[in-house]
C-alpha positions as CSV (number, residue, x, y, z in Angstrom):
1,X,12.7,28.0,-83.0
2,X,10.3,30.6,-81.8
3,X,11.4,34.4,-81.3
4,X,8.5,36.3,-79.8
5,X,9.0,40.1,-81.3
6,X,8.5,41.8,-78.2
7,X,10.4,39.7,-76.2
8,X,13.3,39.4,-78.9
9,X,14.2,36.3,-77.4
10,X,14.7,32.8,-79.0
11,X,11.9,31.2,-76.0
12,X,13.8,27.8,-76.9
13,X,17.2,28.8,-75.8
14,X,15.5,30.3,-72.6
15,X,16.0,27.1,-69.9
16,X,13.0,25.4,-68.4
17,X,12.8,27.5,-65.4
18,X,12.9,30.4,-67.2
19,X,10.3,29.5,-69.7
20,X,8.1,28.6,-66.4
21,X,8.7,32.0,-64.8
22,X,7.8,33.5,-67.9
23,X,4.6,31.4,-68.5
24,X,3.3,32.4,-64.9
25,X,4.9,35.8,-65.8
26,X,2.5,35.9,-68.3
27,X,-0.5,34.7,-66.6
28,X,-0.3,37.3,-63.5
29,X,-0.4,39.8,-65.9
30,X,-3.9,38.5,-67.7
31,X,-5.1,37.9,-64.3
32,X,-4.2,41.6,-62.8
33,X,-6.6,42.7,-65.6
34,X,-9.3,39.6,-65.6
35,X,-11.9,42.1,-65.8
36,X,-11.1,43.1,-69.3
37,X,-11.7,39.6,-70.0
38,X,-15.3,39.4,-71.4
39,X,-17.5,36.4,-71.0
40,X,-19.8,34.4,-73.3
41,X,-23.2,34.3,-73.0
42,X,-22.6,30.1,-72.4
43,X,-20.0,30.5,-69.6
44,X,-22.5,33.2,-67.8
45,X,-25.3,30.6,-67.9
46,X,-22.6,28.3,-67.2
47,X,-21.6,29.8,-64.0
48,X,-25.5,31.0,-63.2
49,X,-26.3,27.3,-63.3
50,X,-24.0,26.5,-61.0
51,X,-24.6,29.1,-58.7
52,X,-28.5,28.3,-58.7
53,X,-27.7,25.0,-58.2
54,X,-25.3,25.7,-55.0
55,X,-27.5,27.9,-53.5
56,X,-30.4,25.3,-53.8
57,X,-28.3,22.8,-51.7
58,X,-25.4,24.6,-50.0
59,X,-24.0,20.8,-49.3
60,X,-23.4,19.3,-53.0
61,X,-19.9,18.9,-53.8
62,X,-16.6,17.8,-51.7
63,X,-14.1,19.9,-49.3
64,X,-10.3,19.9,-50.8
65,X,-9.6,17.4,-47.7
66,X,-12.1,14.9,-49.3
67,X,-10.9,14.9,-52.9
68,X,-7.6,14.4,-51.6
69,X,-8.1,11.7,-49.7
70,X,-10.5,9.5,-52.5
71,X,-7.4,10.5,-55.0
72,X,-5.3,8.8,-51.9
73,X,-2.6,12.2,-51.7
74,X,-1.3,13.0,-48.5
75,X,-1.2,16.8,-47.4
């Protein structure tokens, strides 16, 4: 059984919905403050790569509609 101290809570008697509210709960917050969120040198090279890369050929890569359909989902 898990109590988190700030939320004085026992999470496991909280029901699946609830633990899923507070999960994205959770992640809204982090994400309305992202840019606390430093990044590694790796991840910026990462992402500079990629960028490079996308900007070298604007066409690499597949539209949402395409991955859908070779994964065979419907809307």
């Amino acid at each position: 059984m898990t109590t988190h101290p700030l939320l004085k809570v026992e999470i496991s008697q909280l029901s699946i919905a609830e633990r899923i509210q507070l999960a994205e709960d959770l992640w809204d917050s982090i994400l309305e403050q992202q840019d606390e969120l430093p990044l590694t040198d790796a991840q910026k090279q990462e992402l500079n790569r990629r960028l490079e890369r996308y900007q070298q050929d604007r066409i690499i890569g597949s539209t949402w509609e395409e991955v859908k359909q070779r994964l065979g989902c419907s809307q």
